[in-house]
Structures are given as structure tokens and as C-alpha cells.
RODO-2510 file (C-alpha; in nm, 4 decimals, decimal comma):
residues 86
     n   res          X          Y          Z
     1     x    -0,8199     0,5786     2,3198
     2     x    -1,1077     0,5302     2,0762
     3     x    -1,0190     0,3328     1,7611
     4     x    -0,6445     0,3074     1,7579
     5     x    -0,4402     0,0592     1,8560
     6     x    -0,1669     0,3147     2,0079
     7     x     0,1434     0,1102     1,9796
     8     x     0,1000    -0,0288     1,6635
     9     x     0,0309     0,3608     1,5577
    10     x     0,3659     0,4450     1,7789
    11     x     0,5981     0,1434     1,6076
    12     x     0,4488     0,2746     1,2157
    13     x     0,5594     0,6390     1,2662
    14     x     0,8992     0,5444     1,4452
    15     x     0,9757     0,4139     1,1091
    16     x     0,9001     0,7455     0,9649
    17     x     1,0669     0,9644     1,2881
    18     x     0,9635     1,2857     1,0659
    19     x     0,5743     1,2471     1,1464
    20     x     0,6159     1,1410     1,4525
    21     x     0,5786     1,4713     1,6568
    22     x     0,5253     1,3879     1,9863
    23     x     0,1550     1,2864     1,9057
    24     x     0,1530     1,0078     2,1534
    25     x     0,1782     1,0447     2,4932
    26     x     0,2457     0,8101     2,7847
    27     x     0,0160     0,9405     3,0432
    28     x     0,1115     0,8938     3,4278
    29     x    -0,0793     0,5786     3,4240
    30     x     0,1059     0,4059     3,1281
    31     x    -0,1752     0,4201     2,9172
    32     x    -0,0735     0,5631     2,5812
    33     x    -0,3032     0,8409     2,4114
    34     x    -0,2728     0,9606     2,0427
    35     x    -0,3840     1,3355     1,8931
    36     x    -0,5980     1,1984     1,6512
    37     x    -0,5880     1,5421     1,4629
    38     x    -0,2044     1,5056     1,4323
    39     x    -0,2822     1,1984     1,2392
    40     x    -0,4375     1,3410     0,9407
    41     x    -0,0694     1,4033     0,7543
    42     x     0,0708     1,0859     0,7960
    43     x    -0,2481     0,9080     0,7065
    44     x    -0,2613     1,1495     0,3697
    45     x     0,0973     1,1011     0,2916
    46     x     0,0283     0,7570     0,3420
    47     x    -0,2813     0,7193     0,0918
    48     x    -0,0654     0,9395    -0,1402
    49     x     0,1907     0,6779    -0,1528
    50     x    -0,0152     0,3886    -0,1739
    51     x    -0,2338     0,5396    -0,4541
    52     x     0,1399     0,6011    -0,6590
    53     x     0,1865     0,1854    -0,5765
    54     x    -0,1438     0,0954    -0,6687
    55     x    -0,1298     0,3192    -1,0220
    56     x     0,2627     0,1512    -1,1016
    57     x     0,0760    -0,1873    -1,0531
    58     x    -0,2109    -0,1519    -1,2703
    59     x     0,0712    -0,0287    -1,5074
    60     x     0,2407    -0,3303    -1,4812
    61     x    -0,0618    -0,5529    -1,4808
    62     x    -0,1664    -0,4007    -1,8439
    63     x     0,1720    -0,4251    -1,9779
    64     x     0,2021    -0,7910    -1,8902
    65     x    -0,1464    -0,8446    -1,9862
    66     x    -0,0764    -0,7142    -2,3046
    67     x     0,2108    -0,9448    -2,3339
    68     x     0,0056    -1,2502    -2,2665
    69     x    -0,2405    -1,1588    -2,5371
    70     x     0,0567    -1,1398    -2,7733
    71     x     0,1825    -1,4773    -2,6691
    72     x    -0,1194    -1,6219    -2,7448
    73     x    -0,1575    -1,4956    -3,0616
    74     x     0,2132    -1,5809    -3,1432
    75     x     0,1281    -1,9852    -3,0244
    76     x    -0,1744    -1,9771    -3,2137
    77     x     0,0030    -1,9363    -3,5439
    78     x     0,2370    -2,2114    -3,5011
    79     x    -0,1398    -2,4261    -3,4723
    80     x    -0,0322    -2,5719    -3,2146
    81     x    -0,3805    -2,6159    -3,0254
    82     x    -0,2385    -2,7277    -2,7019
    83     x    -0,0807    -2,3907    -2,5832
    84     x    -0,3802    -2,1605    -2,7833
    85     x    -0,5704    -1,9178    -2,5479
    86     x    -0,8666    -2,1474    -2,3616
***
């Protein structure tokens, strides 16, 4: 094994049992082995998914951003100086 920790790799795609795929292998010696080739789906699919979080949380970020901005222009016309913008 070069790179991967193979059971941490093994306990991540149990959770998905679809990738899984017999891509590692206990070896006669108990030493586990991954097909690093067989890894490139999961580790797309992956990306994929986190790319769809990451966009959904800017999103969210700019809306409440936006809402801040609004509530500080809403305090600043009741002058009250306290709870204006710094």
C-alpha cells in the first residue's frame, strides 16, 4: 500500500456498499491492498457531491449576508448608534 490508509478507505465505502466492488483485498498475510484505479469513481462522485455542498453554502452564506446588511441598515434608521454596523 502506497498512500492509503486501507481500512479507513474499506469503513468509507462500506457506507456506500454500491462502490465498494471488491477493490480491497485481504491478502494471505492480512495485509489489506486497494486497486487504486477502482478508486477514481468514488473519489469523483465524492468531489461531485461535495462541490453541490460547498455551492448550497455559499448560497446560504450570501443570502444571510444579505440579510445582515439589511439589518443594519434597518438599526441605523432608528439612530440608534449602539447596534449601527462598526
Amino acid at each position: 500500500m502506497n498512500g492509503f490508509y486501507c481500512p479507513e478507505i474499506d469503513q468509507a465505502l462500506d457506507k456506500h456498499s454500491d462502490l465498494h466492488l471488491g477493490m480491497i483485498k485481504q491478502g494471505s498475510d492480512q495485509m489489506l491492498t486497494v486497486r487504486h484505479t477502482d478508486l477514481m469513481a468514488p473519489m469523483i462522485k465524492a468531489m461531485q457531491e461535495m462541490k453541490t455542498e460547498n455551492d448550497l453554502l455559499k448560497s446560504k452564506v450570501s443570502e444571510l449576508e444579505k440579510q445582515i446588511n439589511n439589518l443594519f441598515t434597518e438599526v441605523s434608521k432608528l439612530h440608534l448608534p449602539e447596534l449601527a454596523k462598526p
